[in-house]
C-alpha positions as CSV (number, residue, x, y, z in Angstrom):
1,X,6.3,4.6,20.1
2,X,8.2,1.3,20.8
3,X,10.2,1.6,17.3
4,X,10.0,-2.1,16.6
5,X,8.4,-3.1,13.6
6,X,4.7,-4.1,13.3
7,X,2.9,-6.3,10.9
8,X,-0.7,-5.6,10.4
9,X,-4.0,-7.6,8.7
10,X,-6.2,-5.1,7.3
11,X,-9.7,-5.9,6.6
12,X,-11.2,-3.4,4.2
13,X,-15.6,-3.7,3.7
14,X,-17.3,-0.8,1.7
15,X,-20.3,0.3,0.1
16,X,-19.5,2.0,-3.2
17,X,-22.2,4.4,-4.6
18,X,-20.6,5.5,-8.0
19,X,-16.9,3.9,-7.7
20,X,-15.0,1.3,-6.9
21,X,-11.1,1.0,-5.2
22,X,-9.1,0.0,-7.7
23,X,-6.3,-2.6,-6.3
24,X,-3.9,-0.3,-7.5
25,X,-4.7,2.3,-5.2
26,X,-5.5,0.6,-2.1
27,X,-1.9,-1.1,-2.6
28,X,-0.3,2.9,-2.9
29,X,-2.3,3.7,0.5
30,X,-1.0,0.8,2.4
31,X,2.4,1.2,0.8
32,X,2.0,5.0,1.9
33,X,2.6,3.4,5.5
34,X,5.5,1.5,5.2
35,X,8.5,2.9,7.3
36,X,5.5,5.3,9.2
37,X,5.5,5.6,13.1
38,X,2.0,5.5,13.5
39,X,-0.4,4.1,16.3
40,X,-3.4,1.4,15.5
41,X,-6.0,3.8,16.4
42,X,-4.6,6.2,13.6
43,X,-4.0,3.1,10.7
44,X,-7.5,2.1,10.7
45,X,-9.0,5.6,11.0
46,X,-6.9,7.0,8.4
47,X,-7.0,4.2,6.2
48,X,-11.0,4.7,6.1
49,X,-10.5,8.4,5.8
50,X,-8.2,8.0,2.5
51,X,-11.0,5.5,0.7
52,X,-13.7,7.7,1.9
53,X,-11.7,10.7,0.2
54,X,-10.8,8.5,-2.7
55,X,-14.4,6.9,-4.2
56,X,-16.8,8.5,-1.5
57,X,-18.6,5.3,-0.3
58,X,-21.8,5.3,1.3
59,X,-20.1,3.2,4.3
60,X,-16.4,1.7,4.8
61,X,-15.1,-0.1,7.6
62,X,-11.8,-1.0,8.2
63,X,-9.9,-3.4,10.7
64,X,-6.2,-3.6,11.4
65,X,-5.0,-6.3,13.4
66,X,-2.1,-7.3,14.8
67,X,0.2,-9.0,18.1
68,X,1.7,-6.4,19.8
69,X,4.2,-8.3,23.1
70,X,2.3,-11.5,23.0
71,X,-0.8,-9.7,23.0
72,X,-3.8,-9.4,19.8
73,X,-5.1,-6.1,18.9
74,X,-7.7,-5.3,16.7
75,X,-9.0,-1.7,15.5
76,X,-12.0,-1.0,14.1
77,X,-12.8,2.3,12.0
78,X,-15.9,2.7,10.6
79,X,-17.5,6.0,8.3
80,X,-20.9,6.2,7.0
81,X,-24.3,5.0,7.7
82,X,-24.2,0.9,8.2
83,X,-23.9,-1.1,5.0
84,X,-27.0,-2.4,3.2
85,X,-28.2,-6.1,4.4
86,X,-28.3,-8.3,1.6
87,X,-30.9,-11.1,2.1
C-alpha cells in the first residue's frame, strides 16, 4: 500500500430483475470506503459483490478508474450473464 490518498470514478451498469439501487445505498457503499486501504482490483470486485448481494441483478458491471504516479488505471468487475442488447 503506498498510503497516499486515491480518488476514484466509478462506473456502475446493471440489469435489475426485481429491484432497483436506490441512491441512497450505493452512496452508503462507496462512503463504506472512505479512509479504506484497499487495492483497485478489490474496489471494483467488491463493489459488484455488495449490489449483487443487495438487489440480486441478472448482470452488474463495475469500473473504477483512477491516475495512480502519472499513470491511468481502470478496473473492470463484472457478475452475471452479459446484459440484454436493447435494439
Amino acid at each position: 500500500m503506498s498510503k497516499t490518498v486515491d480518488e476514484y470514478v466509478v462506473e456502475v451498469e446493471y440489469v435489475p430483475r426485481e429491484h432497483a439501487l436506490l441512491i441512497e445505498e450505493f452512496e452508503k457503499i462507496l462512503e463504506s470506503y472512505r479512509g479504506r486501504e484497499i487495492f483497485h482490483e478489490e474496489l471494483a470486485v467488491d463493489i459488484a459483490e455488495r449490489i449483487r448481494n443487495a438487489i440480486s441483478p441478472a448482470y452488474v458491471k463495475v469500473v473504477a478508474r483512477s491516475t495512480y504516479r502519472g499513470v491511468e488505471v481502470e478496473v473492470t468487475a463484472e457478475i452475471g450473464g452479459q446484459p440484454t442488447i436493447y435494439i
